[in-house]
C-alpha positions, 0 to 999 in steps of 0.5 A: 351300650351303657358306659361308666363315669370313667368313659365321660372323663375318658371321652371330655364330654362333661356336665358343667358343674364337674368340667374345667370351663373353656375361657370363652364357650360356646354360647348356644340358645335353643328357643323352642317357641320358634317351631318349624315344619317336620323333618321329613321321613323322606330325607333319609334316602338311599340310591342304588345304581345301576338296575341290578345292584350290590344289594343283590346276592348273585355271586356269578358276573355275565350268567347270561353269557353275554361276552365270548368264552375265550382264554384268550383277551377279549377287548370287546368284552363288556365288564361291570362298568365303574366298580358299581357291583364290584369285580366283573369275573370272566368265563374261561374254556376248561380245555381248549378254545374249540371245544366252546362255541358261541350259538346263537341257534339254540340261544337260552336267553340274549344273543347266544349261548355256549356250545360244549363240544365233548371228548370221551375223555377229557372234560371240556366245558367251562368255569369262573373263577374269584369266588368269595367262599366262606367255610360251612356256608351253603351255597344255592344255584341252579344252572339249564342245559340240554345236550346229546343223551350220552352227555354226562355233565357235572358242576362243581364248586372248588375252593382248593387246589386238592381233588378233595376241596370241591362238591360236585352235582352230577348232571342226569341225562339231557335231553333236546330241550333245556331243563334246569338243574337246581344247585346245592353245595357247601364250602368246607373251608374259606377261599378269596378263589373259589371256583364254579366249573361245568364241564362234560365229557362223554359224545355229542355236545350241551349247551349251557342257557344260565347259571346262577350262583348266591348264598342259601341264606338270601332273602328273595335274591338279596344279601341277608346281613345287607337287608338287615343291616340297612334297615336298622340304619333307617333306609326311608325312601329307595331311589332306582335305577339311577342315576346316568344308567336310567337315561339308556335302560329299558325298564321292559327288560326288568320283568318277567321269568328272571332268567329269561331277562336278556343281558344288556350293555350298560351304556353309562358305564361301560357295563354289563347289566343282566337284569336280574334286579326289575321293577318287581324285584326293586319294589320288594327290597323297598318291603324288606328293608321298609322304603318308600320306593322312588322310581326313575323313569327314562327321560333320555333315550326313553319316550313319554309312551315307555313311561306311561307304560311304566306307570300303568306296569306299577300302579295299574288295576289288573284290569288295564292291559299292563295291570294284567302283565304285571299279575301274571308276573305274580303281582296282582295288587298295584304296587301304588308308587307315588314318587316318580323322577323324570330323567337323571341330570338332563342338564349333563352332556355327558347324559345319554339322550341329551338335549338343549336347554330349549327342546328339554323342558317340553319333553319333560312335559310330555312325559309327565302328561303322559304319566298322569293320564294314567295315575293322576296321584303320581308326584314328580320330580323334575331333572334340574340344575341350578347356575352353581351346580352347572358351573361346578359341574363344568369346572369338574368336566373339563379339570378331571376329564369327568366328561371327556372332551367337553367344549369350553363356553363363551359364558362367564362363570360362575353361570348367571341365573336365566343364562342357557345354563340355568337348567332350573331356571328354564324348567320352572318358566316352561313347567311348573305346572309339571314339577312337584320337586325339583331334583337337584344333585350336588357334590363336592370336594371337602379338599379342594377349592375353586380358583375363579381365575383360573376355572379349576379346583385348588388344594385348599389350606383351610383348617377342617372346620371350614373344609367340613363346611364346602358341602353344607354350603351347596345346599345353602346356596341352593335356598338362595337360588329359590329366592331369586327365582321367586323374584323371577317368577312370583307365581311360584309362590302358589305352586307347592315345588320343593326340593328333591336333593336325590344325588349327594355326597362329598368326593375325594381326589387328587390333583395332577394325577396324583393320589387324593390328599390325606385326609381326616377319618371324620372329614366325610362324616362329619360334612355329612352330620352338617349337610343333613342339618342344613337340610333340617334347618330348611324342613319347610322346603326339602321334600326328600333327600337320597344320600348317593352313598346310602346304600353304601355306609354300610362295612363289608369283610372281604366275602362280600358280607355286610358286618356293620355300619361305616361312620357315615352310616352311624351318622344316618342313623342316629339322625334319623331316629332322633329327627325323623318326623320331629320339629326344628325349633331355633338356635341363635348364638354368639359366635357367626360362621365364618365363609370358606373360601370358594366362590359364591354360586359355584362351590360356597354360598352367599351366606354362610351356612349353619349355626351362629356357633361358630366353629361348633354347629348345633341343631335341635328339634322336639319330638313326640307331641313335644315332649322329647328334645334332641339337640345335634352338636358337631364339633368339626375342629382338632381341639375340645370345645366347650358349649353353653346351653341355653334353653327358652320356650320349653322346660326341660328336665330328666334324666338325659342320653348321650349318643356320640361319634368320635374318630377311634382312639389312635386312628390315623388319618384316612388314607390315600384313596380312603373313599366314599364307600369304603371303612371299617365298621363303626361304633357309637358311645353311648352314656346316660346322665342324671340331668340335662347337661347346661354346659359340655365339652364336644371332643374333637372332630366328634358329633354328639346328639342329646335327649331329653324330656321336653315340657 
């Protein structure tokens, strides 16, 4: 919204004439005539993990009755896994335990379905309870039972402890085969648990197949507000289904009558996956929400046949046998996916199917072979892994039990390029004629710091401007890893690989079991601001980005419901309607960037990354047939900094807009356990100025993005 002379002052962003100056500013020169290729639309992903994900709107954990009913504690019962789709509920008997069998003879779907054994008198059957309820929503489901003709069977959803607080559907009569029941209710007022009971009394027995349960305003399975939400923040390409999950998930399971999708156990994690979210259902929330889709092929426990398989499912002509397959599910038209990853972080024993350095890269071959032999247009990325993201994931493994039990190496660290750690390094000698991107992950610890010596992460003394860096420089190490690879292997420079960064983001964690360190509430977004620059800045060698948090920046209130986005989602979004598709042009400065402490080629670069505005970082690019320039500025300190600005090559003019993110006024640093996806929704200042502004002064712990018209 439009702000006043009076939120400028409020907010120190100042023009120079009317600003105090800063005894020695920031001196910045944005040279226009040195132009580097376009940002990519593609480097503003999103990644979802597992197959049927928090987009989703079924409100019901295990539909499909893949755990025993019981009151009782059931330690093999298989829950959500690693809060991916958050709280996995438990059905509970209504009555006694007897009353519920676990058939298999009549199963619906899966291994077996609930029994209900009946009294004349007494219900008996079974519910769930958790529910998130809000008050005048309407709620839609469905539910298939068959059971004795005298059953009499009826659902209720509850939200209160009086006999009045529930809508109830009763059930006609059964009969010996399983019909579906549609479900229609409306909550009259709001519960945190709410409660979905089916139950029957009367003779004989039902068995209950599947039920399902979402709001009546989802859109084709998937939550309203998070659809619209995530498109406005600018969602451009939509990884799926992993992630580790990938590496055990049969994409069979995922088409077809969604009902009928049998209930899995979720390796990864440790989860339940019902398979409700397939390759169809994935390939319209990419429509909805405007992605281009990116779809992971199994490369762990998978085999080159399943993922040609899969290829010829997506991208085949109805007349090929899968083609076919797919038309029948309601897709005649090929869905012509172009992006395709092979395998999720292969170079991880943590990693279901792993193999050695030396057997993967052929396996990897056979894949993409296969692949190709169906669709020849397909690009690929590969699973790779250069010596610093193997020695920081090692580091990690072995410090925080990430994978538990990991065996020390003899070789030194940080590992050495052509070492068997350097997963990159072997699949660029055996195929790179089987790479079009090579997919590097990368995390880090903005809090923590690695000790060399003593091979662990350390707390980290250094001021925010430094720790707001630990992650932009990853990325800049991964730039120096290329060019030793070039040394290495010169026939590169005729191959078109570049980078797939389709895993990031900063982490946060304590040490010594403790709770993670306090943080600042910018801390996050700003290390984002900064890695989405360093990806700019090298717009000739990153092909797509997929940030692992993209599908989570957005805020959700305590019904599950998307109400806005989260600062690291303004972050995306105001980068990406300023940058996408625009020119880099240079900016030199008076002030080098420091390095941060860590160690090069494991969690810090050779060189350090950014501006030459040292602590300020800035970036500009020309948009529009270079008639529009926007310049990035984040300033990553506690304190206001000043910034000349100078410009060369271009003219520019006009009137200009301010578009700023500060940390709210008098908010209190994140607190302990703040994480990557969790924070209130967020505001965006925006101002409008008579004139391009040659001097400001940047908040603190602030970014601030700045239009113009560009001659």
């Amino acid at each position: 919204m439009e702000r006043t002379a009076t939120w400028l002052v409020t907010f120190v962003l100042v023009v120079g004439l009317v600003g105090k100056a800063a005894a020695q500013p920031v001196a910045a020169t944005i040279d226009a005539s040195r132009i580097g290729q376009p940002i990519t639309p593609w480097v503003f992903g999103g990644f979802m993990e597992p197959a049927t994900t928090r987009v989703w709107a079924e409100m019901l954990s295990d539909r499909k009755f893949f755990n025993r009913i019981t009151s009782r504690q059931n330690p093999t019962a298989v829950t959500g896994g690693f809060g991916r789709r958050g709280s996995q509920r438990r059905w509970l008997p209504v009555g006694s335990d007897e009353f519920v069998v676990m058939d298999k003879e009549h199963a619906y779907v899966g291994e077996w379905s609930p029994l209900i054994r009946l009294d004349p008198a007494t219900p008996h059957g079974v519910s769930q309870s958790g529910l998130a309820l809000r008050g005048g929503r309407a709620y839609a489901g469905r539910v298939a039972l068959l059971g004795s003709p005298d059953a009499k069977v009826s659902i209720s959803l509850i939200w209160g402890p009086n006999a009045s607080d529930r809508q109830t559907v009763n059930v006609p009569a059964l009969t010996a085969s399983y019909a579906k029941i549609p479900l229609k209710f409306t909550a009259k007022a709001d519960s945190s648990d709410g409660r979905l009971e089916i139950v029957g009394i009367g003779k004989g027995s039902f068995r209950i197949g599947v039920v399902s349960l979402m709001p009546a305003d989802n859109v084709s399975g998937f939550k309203a507000a998070t659809i619209r939400y995530l498109k406005e923040l600018g969602i451009e390409i939509a990884r799926w289904p992993g992630g580790n999950f990938v590496s055990a998930y049969d994409w069979r399971d995922g088409i077809g009558e969604r009902d009928k999708r049998p209930p899995r156990r979720e390796l990864a994690w440790n989860g339940l996956e019902s398979n409700d979210m397939g390759i169809d259902d994935f390939i319209t929330f990419c429509r909805l929400i405007g992605a281009t889709p990116y779809l992971a092929v199994n490369s762990g426990l998978g085999d080159a046949h399943s993922a040609a398989a899969e290829v010829e499912y997506v991208n085949g002509p109805a007349t090929t046998r899968l083609g076919q397959l797919r038309a029948s599910n309601g897709h005649p038209e090929p869905y012509d996916v172009k992006i395709w990853g092979v395998g999720n972080e292969m170079y991880g024993p943590w990693q279901w199917g792993h193999m050695s350095i030396r057997q993967y890269p052929e396996k990897h071959n056979l894949m993409v072979k296969a692949m190709r032999d169906v669709d020849p247009t397909i690009k690929v990325i590969a699973s790779g892994a250069t010596p610093e993201e193997a020695s920081w994931c090692y580091i990690e493994n072995r410090q925080f039990d990430t994978f538990e039990g990991r065996e020390k190496v003899s070789e030194p660290l940080p590992f050495a390029f052509g070492s068997s750690q350097d997963w990159t390094g072997a699949l660029l000698k055996t195929s790179a004629d089987h790479i079009d991107f090579l997919g590097e992950h990368f995390y880090g610890y903005p809090n923590l710091v690695i000790d060399l010596g003593k091979e662990q992460f350390v707390e980290s003394d250094e001021p925010l401007a430094l720790k707001v860096r630990r992650l932009s420089n990853r990325v800049q190490f991964k730039f120096e890893a290329w060019e030793e690879y070039l040394k290495g292997f010169p026939y590169l420079k005729d191959k078109n690989i570049k980078f797939a960064f389709d895993e990031w983001s900063p982490r946060n964690r304590g040490l010594g079991g403790g709770p993670p360190p306090v943080s600042h509430s910018m801390l996050y977004p700003l290390t984002n601001a900064l890695v989405y620059h360093e990806f700019f800045r090298h717009s000739d060698m990153v092909g797509l980005a997929v940030a692992t948090g993209g599908m989570g920046a957005l805020a959700i209130d305590t019904h599950g419901d998307a109400i806005g986005l989260r600062m690291e989602g303004l972050v995306m979004k105001l980068l990406h309607d300023h940058f996408t598709g625009a020119l880099p042009v240079a900016v030199s400065g008076n002030a080098p960037q420091l390095p941060t402490k860590g160690v090069v080629a494991i969690d810090a670069s050779a060189r350090p990354s950014g501006s030459p505005t040292f602590p300020l970082d800035i970036f500009a690019a020309l948009s529009a047939g270079c008639k529009k320039m926007a310049v990035s500025v984040v300033n990553p300190t506690e304190t206001p900094q000043e910034c000349d600005l100078n410009f060369e090559g271009v003219q520019v003019g006009g009137p200009a807009k301010i578009y700023q993110l500060t940390a709210p006024v008098g908010a209190p640093p994140a607190p302990a356990g703040f994480g990557r996806f969790s924070g209130p929704p967020a505001t965006m200042a925006e101002i409008s100025l008579p004139e391009v502004p040659r001097k400001i002064t940047l908040p603190p712990m602030s970014m601030t993005v700045c239009a113009f018209d560009a001659r």
